[in-house]
Every structure is written in C-alpha cells, then in structure tokens.
C-alpha positions in Angstrom: -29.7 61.6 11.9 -30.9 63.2 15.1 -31.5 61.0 18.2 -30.8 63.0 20.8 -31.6 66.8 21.7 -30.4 68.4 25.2 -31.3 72.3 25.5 -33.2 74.7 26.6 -37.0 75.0 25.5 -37.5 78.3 23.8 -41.9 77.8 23.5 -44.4 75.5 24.0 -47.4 75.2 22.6 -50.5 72.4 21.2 -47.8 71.5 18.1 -44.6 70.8 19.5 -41.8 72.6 21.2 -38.9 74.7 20.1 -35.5 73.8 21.8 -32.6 75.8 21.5 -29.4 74.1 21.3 -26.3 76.0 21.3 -27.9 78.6 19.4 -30.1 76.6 17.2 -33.6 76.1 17.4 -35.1 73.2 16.8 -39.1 72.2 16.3 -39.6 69.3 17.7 -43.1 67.4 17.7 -44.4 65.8 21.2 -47.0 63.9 22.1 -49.7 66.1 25.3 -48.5 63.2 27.5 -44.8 64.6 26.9 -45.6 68.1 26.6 -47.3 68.2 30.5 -43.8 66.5 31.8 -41.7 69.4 29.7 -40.4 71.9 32.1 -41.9 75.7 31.2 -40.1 77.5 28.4 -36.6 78.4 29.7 -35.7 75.7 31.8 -33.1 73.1 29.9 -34.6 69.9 29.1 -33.5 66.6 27.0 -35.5 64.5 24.6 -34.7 61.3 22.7 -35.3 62.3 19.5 -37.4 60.4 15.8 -35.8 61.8 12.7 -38.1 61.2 10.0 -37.0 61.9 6.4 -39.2 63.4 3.6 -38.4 64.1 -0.4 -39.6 67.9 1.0 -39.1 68.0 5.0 -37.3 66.6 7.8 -39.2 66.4 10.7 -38.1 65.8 14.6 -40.2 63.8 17.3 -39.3 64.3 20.5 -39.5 61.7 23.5 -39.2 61.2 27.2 -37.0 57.9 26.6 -36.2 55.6 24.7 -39.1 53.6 25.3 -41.8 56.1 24.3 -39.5 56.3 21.6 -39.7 52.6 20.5 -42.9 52.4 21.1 -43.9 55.3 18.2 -41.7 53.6 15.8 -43.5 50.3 16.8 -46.9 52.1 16.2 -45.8 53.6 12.7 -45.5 50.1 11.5 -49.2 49.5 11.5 -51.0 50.3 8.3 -52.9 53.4 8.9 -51.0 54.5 11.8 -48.9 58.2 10.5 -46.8 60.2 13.0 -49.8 62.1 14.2 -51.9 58.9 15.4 -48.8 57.7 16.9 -48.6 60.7 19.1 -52.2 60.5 19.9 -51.9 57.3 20.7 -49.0 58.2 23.0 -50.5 61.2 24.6 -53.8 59.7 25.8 -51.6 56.2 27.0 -48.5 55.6 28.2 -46.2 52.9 26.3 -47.3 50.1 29.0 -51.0 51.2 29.0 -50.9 50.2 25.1 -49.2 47.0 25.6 -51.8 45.8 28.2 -54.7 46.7 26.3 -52.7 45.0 22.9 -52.3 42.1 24.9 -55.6 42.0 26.1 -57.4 42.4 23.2 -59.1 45.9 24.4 -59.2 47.7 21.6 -62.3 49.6 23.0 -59.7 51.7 25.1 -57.2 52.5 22.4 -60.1 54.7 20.7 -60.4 57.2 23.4 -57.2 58.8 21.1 -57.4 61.3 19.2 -58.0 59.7 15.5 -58.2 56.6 16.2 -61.8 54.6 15.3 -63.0 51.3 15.8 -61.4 49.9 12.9 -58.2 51.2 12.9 -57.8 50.4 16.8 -59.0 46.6 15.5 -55.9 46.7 13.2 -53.6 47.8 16.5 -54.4 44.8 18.4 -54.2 42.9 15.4 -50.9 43.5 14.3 -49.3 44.2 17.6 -50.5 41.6 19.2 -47.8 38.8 20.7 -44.9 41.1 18.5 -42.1 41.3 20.4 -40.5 44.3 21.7 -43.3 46.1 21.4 -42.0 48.9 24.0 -37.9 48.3 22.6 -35.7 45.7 23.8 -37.0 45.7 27.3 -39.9 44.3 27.8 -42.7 46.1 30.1 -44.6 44.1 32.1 -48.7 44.2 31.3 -51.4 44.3 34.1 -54.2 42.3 34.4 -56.5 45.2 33.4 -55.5 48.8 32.1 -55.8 51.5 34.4 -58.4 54.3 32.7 -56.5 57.1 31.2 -57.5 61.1 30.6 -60.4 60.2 27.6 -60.5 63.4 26.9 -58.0 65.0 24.7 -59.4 68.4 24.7 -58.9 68.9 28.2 -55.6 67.4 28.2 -54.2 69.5 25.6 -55.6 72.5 27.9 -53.6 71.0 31.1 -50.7 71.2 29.3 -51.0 74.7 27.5 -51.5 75.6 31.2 -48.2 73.4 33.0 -45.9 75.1 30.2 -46.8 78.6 31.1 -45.6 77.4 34.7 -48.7 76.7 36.8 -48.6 73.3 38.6 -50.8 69.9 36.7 -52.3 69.8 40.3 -54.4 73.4 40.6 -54.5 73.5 36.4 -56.4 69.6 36.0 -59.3 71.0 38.9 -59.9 74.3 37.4 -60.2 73.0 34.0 -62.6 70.1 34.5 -64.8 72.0 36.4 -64.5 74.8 33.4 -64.5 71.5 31.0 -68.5 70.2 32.7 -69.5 73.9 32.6 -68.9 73.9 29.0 -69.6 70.9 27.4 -69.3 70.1 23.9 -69.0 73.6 23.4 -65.4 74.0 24.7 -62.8 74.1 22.8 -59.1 74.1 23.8 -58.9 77.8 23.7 -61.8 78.7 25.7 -60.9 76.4 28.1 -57.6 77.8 28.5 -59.2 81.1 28.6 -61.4 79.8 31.8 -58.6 78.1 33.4 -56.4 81.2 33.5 -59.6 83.1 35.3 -60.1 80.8 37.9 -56.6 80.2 38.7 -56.4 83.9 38.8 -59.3 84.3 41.5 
C-alpha cells in the first residue's frame, strides 16, 4: 500500500493532480483546500497518501499530513459519507473546523460542502460526536465557535485552477469574487476562470 508520495507535480486541475515520481505518474485525488496549498505544476511537492482498494480500481488520495489524512478515514466511517464527500468536506473545512463544529453540535455549517444536506450532516455530528481521535492520535483542540469558511465551492474550486497555473491566492480570491457577484448563479467554474484570467491580465 501507498502512504507516502514525494515528486514533482506534472498537472493540476478540478480532479486531482498527477505527480511524477521517478518516472512514474501517479493520479492522485485532493481535496480544493489541498489543491490551493499545492505548488504550480513542476515544482516537487510531498503528499501523505489514502490507498483505497477496489475489485476494478486502485485509487490514491492525497493529503497535506497526516492529520487531513486521519481525518478522511475518520469521515469514511460514517454511513453515507464516500471518498468524494470526504473531500468536500475537507476542502470547504479544515480537520479542526470539523471537530469544532462536531463538538458543537453545528451541523448547519458542515452543509456549506459540496454534497452534503441536512440529513447527512445530522448523521456527522451524530456519529462523530465525543469519538476519539477524530483528527488521528493527536488531538486538536476545538474553539468555542467555528471560524466561517469559503461557503462557496464554486469559487474555491476557481481560486485554485488559478494558484496552480502560478498566480498568487492573494490577487486570484479579489478578482474572482468580484467576477463571482457579477455573475451570479450563472457562473460556473469555467467562466469564472475565464474572467479571472482577464482581469488579472488588465
């Protein structure tokens, strides 16, 4: 089994990365929240590393840390929770943001993911609830009230199709939420790339 992966990324794109190590290239499947702190394509990078194993596929999820790691396997565990809610969940909080609004009993925040509704975010702080470890062996401490993550995972997913093709999180995030409010619910993730890349380029 796979846990660790240290290379250098080949692409980067809404799916996942490919990372070449010693020659081989390997798809690996990240979470937007991981994919914004990936350097740009070329640059060598290391991942801790999910192996999950099918009857017809092996698939690899990659991770900052540990911790982001533990904290997907913890999330898998939860009926109705599959490897691309997990990621959601992991892309619009970090480990500790989950744990906080577990232990709290907020499971209004945890549906600002992707995928996950009422009910399903009901099970979350249901089942996770007072389990130990939740974030691995080390324990994060949870604040008294969850700081208020990116709710929108369309224009995260845009920030980081823009920070992999090498422009900075801090002039991508302006131009794209003002592109974002201009646009509505009619944006998608495309053509708010497509706006981005103008106004960057004025």
């Amino acid at each position: 089994m796979i846990g660790r992966l240290s290379g250098t990324i080949v692409a980067a794109d809404a799916e996942g990365v490919l990372i070449d190590v010693n020659g081989v290239g390997y798809v690996v499947g990240v979470s937007t929240r991981t994919l914004a702190s990936l350097p740009p394509p070329g640059a060598p990078a290391t991942l801790a590393i999910e192996t999950m194993v099918r009857e017809d596929a092996i698939t690899l999820y990659g991770f900052l840390d540990a911790t982001e790691r533990a904290a997907f396997r913890t999330l898998l565990t939860v009926q109705g929770v599959g490897a691309k809610v997990a990621l959601a969940l992991l892309g619009a909080f970090s480990p500790g943001q989950i744990a906080a609004a577990i232990a709290t009993g907020d499971a209004k925040t945890l549906t600002r993911a992707s995928g996950v509704g009422a009910r399903l975010a009901a099970r979350l702080v249901t089942e996770l609830k007072g389990k130990p470890g939740f974030t691995g062996a080390e324990a994060i401490p949870v604040a008294a009230s969850v700081p208020a993550p990116p709710a929108d995972p369309l224009l995260a997913d845009a920030v980081s199709a823009l920070a992999n093709l090498g422009y900075r999180r801090a002039e991508a995030e302006p131009a794209l939420a003002a592109a974002r409010r201009r646009m509505g619910e009619a944006a998608s993730v495309e053509a708010l790339i497509r706006e981005g890349l103008k106004a960057l380029a004025r």
